[in-house]
C-alpha positions as CSV (number, residue, x, y, z in Angstrom):
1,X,0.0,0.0,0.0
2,X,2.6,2.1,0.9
3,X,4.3,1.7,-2.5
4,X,1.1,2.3,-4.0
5,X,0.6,5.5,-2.2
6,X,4.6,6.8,-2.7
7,X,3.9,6.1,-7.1
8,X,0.4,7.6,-6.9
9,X,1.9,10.9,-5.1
10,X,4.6,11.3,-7.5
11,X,2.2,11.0,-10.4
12,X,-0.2,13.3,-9.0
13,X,3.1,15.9,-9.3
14,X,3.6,15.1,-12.8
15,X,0.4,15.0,-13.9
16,X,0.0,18.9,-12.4
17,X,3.4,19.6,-14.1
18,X,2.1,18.1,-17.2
19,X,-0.9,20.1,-16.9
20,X,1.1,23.3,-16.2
21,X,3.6,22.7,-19.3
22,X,0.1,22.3,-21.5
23,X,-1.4,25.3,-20.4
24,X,1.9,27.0,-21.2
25,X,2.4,25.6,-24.7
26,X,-0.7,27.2,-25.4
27,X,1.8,30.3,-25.4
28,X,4.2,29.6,-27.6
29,X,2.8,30.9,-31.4
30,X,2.5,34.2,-29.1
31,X,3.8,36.8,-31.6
32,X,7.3,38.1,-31.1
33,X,6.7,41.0,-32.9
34,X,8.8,44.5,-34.1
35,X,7.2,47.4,-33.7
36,X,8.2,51.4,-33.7
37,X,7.0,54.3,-35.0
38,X,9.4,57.6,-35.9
39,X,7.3,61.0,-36.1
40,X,10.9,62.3,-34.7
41,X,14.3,61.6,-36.7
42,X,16.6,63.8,-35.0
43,X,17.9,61.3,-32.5
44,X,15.9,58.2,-33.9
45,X,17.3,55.0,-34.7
46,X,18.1,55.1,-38.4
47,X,21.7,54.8,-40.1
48,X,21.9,57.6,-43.0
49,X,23.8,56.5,-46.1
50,X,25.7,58.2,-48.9
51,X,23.9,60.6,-49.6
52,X,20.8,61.0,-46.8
53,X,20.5,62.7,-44.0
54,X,17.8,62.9,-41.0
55,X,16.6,65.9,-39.0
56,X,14.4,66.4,-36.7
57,X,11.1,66.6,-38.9
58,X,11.8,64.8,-41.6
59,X,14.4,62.7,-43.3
60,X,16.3,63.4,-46.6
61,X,17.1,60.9,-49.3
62,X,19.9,62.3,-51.9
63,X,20.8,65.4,-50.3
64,X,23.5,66.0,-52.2
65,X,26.5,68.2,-51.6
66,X,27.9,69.6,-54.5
67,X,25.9,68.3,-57.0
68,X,22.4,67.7,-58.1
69,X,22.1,65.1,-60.6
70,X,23.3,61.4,-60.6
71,X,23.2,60.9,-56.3
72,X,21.6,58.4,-54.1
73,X,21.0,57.6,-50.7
74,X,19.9,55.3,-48.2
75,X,18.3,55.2,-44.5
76,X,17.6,52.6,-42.6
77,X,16.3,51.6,-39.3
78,X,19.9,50.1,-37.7
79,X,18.5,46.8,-36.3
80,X,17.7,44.1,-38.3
81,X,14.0,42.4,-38.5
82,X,13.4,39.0,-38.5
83,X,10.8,38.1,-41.3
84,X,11.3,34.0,-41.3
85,X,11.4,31.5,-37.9
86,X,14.7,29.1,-39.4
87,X,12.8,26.0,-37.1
88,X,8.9,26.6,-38.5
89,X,9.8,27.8,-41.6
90,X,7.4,30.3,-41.3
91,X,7.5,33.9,-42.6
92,X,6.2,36.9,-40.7
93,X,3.3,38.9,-41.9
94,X,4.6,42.8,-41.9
95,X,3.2,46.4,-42.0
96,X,4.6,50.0,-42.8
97,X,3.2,53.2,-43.3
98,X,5.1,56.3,-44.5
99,X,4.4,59.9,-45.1
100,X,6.6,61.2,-47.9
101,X,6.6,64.2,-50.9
102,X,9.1,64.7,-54.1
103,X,10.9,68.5,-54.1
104,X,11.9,69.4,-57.6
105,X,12.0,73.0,-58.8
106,X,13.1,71.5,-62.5
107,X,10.5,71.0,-65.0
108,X,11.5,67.3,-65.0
109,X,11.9,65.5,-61.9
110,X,13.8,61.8,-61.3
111,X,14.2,59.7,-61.1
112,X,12.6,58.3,-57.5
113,X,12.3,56.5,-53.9
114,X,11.4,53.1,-52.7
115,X,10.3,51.3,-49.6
116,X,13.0,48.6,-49.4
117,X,13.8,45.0,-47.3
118,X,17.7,44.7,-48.0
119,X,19.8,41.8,-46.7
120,X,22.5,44.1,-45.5
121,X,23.0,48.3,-44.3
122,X,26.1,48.6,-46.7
123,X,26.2,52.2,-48.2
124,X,25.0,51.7,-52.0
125,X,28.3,52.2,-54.1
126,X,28.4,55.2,-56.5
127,X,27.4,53.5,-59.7
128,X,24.1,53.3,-58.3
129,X,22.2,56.3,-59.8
130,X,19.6,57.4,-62.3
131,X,16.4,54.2,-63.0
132,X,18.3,51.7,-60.0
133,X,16.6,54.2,-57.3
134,X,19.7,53.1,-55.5
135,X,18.7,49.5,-55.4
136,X,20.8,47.3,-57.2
137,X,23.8,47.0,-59.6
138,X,22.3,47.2,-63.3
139,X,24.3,44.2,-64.7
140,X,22.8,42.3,-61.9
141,X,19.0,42.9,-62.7
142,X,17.1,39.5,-61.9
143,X,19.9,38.3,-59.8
144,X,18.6,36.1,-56.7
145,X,22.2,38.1,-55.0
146,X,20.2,41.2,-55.3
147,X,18.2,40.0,-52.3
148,X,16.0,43.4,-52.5
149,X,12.3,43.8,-51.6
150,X,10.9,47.3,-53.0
151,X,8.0,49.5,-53.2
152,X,9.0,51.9,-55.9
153,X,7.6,55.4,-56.2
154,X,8.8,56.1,-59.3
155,X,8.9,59.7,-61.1
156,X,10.7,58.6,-64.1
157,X,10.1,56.5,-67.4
158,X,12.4,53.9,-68.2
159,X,11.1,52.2,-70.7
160,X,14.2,49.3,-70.6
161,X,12.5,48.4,-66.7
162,X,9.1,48.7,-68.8
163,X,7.8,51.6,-66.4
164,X,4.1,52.4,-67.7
165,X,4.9,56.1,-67.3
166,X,6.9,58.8,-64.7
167,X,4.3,58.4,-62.1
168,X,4.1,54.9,-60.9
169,X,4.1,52.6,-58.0
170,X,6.1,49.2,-58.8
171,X,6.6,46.2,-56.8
172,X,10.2,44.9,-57.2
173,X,12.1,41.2,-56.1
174,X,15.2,41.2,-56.9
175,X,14.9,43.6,-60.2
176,X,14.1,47.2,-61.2
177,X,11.2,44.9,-63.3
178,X,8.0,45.1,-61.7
179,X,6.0,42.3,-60.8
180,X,2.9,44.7,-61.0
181,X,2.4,48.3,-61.6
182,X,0.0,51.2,-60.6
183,X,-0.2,54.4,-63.0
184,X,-1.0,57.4,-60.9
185,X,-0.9,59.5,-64.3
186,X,0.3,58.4,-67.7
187,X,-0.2,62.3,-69.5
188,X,1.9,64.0,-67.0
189,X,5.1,65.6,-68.5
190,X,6.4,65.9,-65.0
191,X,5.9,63.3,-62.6
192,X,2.7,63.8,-60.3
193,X,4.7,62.7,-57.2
194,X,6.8,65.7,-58.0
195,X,4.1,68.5,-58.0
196,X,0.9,67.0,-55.8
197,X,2.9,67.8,-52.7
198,X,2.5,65.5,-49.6
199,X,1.8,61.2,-50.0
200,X,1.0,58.4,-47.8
201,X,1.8,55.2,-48.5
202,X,0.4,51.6,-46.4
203,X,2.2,48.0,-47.4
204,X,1.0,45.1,-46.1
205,X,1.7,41.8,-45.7
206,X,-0.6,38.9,-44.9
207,X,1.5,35.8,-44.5
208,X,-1.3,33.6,-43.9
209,X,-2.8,34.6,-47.0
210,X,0.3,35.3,-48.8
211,X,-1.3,38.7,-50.5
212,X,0.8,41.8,-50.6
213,X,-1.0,45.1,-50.9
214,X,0.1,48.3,-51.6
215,X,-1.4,52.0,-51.3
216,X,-0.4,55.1,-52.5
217,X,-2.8,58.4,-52.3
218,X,-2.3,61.8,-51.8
219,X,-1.6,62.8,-48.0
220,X,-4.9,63.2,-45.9
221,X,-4.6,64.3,-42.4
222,X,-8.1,63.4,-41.3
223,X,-7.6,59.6,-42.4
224,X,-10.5,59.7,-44.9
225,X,-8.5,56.5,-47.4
226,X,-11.7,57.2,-49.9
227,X,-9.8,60.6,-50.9
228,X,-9.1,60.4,-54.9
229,X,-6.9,59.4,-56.9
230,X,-5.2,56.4,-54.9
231,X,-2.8,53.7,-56.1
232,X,-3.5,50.0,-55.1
233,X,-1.8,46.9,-56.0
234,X,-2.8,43.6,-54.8
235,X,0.0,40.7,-55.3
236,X,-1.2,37.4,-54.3
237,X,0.6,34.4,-53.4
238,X,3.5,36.4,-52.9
239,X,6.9,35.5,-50.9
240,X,10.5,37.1,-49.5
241,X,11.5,33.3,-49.6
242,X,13.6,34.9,-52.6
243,X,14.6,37.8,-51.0
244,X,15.9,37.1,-47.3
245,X,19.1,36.1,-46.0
246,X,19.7,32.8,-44.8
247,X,19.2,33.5,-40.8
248,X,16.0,35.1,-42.0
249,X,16.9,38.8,-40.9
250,X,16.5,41.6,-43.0
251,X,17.2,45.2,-42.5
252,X,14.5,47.6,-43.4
253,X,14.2,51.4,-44.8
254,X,14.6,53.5,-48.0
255,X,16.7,54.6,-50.2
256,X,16.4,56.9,-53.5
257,X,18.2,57.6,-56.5
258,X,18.6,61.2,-59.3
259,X,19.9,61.2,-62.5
260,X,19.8,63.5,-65.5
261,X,17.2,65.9,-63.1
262,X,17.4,66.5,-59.5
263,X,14.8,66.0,-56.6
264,X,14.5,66.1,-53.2
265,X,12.7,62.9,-51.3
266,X,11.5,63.7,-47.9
267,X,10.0,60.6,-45.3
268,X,7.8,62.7,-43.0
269,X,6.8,59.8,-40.6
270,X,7.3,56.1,-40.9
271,X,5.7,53.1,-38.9
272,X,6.5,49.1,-39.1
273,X,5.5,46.7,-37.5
274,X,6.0,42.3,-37.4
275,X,3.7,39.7,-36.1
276,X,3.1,36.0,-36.4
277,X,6.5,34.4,-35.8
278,X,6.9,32.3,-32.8
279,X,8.3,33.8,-29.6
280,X,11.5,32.3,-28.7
281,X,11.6,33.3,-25.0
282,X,8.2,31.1,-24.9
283,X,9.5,28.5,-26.6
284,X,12.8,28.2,-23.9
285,X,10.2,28.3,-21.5
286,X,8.3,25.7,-22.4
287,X,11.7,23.7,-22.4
288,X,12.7,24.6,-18.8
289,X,9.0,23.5,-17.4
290,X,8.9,20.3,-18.9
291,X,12.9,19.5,-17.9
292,X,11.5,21.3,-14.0
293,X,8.7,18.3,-14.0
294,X,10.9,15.4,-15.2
295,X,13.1,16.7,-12.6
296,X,10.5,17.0,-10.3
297,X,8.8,13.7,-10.9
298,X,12.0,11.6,-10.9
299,X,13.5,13.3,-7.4
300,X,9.6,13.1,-5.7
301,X,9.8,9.2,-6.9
302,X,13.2,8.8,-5.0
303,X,12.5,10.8,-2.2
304,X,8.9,8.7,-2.0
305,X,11.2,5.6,-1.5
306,X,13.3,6.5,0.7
307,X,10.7,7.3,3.1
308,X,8.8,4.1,2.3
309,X,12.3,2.3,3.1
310,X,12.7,4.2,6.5
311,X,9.8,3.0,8.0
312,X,9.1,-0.4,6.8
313,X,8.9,-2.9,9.5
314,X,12.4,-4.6,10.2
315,X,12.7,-8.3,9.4
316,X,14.3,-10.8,12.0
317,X,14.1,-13.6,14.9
318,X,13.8,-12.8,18.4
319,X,14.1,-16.0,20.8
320,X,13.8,-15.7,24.7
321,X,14.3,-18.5,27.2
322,X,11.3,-18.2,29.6
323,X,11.9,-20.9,31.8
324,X,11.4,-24.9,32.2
325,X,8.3,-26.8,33.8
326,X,9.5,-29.4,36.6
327,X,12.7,-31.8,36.2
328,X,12.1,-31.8,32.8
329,X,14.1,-30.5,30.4
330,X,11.3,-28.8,29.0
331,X,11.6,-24.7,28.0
332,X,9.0,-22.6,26.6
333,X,10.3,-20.4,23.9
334,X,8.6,-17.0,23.3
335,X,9.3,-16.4,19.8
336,X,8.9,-12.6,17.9
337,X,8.9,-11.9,14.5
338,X,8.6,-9.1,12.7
339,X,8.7,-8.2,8.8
């Protein structure tokens, strides 16, 4: 019985640990998410490149010193964001929104900025310029290398990248070829990005659905998206799976190129956000409960017997001589034993 009693306590402790480690689990697709917001630049986190700049308002892609034409710049947020979990495989659904507007006194403007997911915060070398919006080496357009994710607001026609016009929004992997297109305004002799004033643009990801959209529509401080005329793109069954790195970390921000005419392309405000990858810390957690209960349930079960052991009757022979009965030779013998 008392064995019985010793295996069913130390079950009873497993069986709660057990309980506990379940209820955790339930925990562990919690989101470990990215999330920040810049309305401030001045002392924000970004990393200015070549030839951008940040103040406290507002930051500047290709502010150029001592030149106008052929420049280009890039900013981005200094730590990296994971976008794929190496052990689930899966990707993490995203979101950005960015306030933005194109300065250019010329009657031509170009040649335009992007959105971009980059494998690494290298400064773009020189011979970026002009149609590459400072996103990738020409003689490697296509190239899986690139790894490059853009949003492309374009305000230039380059008819070799098959741009529909000077005012478009593109969708780029890995090329300065779109995968889709949205033409704000195919008449314009000067790009409508360049002379609307303020934008805002919203990408998002669904990586449940695998749909990327994309909006672009003149900036409206009352929030109103119904305001005309708007940009949408809607890319289904879309992927980075050709785009990120092998740990699955990008780094994320923008970058913007001139060439034969100048502009100036100012981020007003930007917001990302992550969600949908596995939390790490809850998955460690998970580990250390169920190794706390094994521990638990094999020390209770050898703690159990040693206390069964310790008070178990003692086994033996006890033989007393209690005397004889006449002149015989006749003894009674008490005997004890115990188990």
């Amino acid at each position: 019985m008392a064995i019985y009693r010793s295996w069913l306590v130390c079950n009873n402790n497993f069986i709660f640990c057990l309980v506990i480690a379940i209820y955790c689990s339930s925990f562990v697709r919690t989101v470990q998410s990215v999330n920040f917001s810049y309305c401030n630049f001045d002392n924000s986190n970004l990393i200015p490149l070549h030839d951008a700049a940040k103040f406290p308002d507002h930051v500047v892609l290709n502010l150029l010193q001592g030149q106008d034409q052929f420049g280009v710049g890039r900013i981005l947020n200094s730590e990296k964001v994971q976008f794929q979990d190496l052990n689930s495989m899966a990707f993490a659904s995203f979101s950005t929104f960015f306030t933005f507007d194109v300065n250019s006194s010329e009657g031509l403007s170009g040649d335009g900025l992007a959105f971009i997911i980059v494998a690494d915060n290298s400064s773009p070398p020189s011979t970026f310029s002009g149609g590459q919006l400072g996103l990738l080496d020409p003689l490697k357009n296509g190239n899986a290398s690139n790894r490059v994710f853009s949003v492309e607001i374009d305000t230039y026609q380059n008819l070799v990248y098959n741009d529909p016009s000077n005012s478009h929004v593109g969708v780029d992997i890995n090329s300065l070829i779109s995968l889709q297109t949205c033409d704000f305004c195919k008449s314009c002799n000067q790009s409508y990005f360049a002379t609307q004033g303020k934008f805002e643009a919203w990408i998002d990801y669904g990586a449940n659905n695998k749909t990327l959209q994309v909006v672009v529509q003149p900036y409206n401080q009352t929030g109103n998206a119904s305001i005309p005329p708007s940009c949408k793109i809607v890319v289904p069954n879309f992927t980075l799976s050709n785009v990120l790195a092998n740990d699955g970390y990008m780094y994320v921000g923008f970058s913007g190129a001139t060439g034969d005419h100048y502009e100036y392309h100012n981020i007003y405000s930007w917001s990302f956000s992550t969600s949908g990858l596995p939390n790490q810390k809850m998955k460690s957690l998970l580990i250390l409960i169920v190794l706390t209960c094994g521990i638990i349930f094999v020390g209770g079960g050898i703690l159990r017997a040693i206390c069964f052991f310790k008070t178990k009757p003692r086994k033996g022979f006890h033989v007393v001589k209690l005397g004889s009965h006449g002149n015989q030779d006749n003894y009674d013998i008490d005997v004890h034993l115990w188990l």
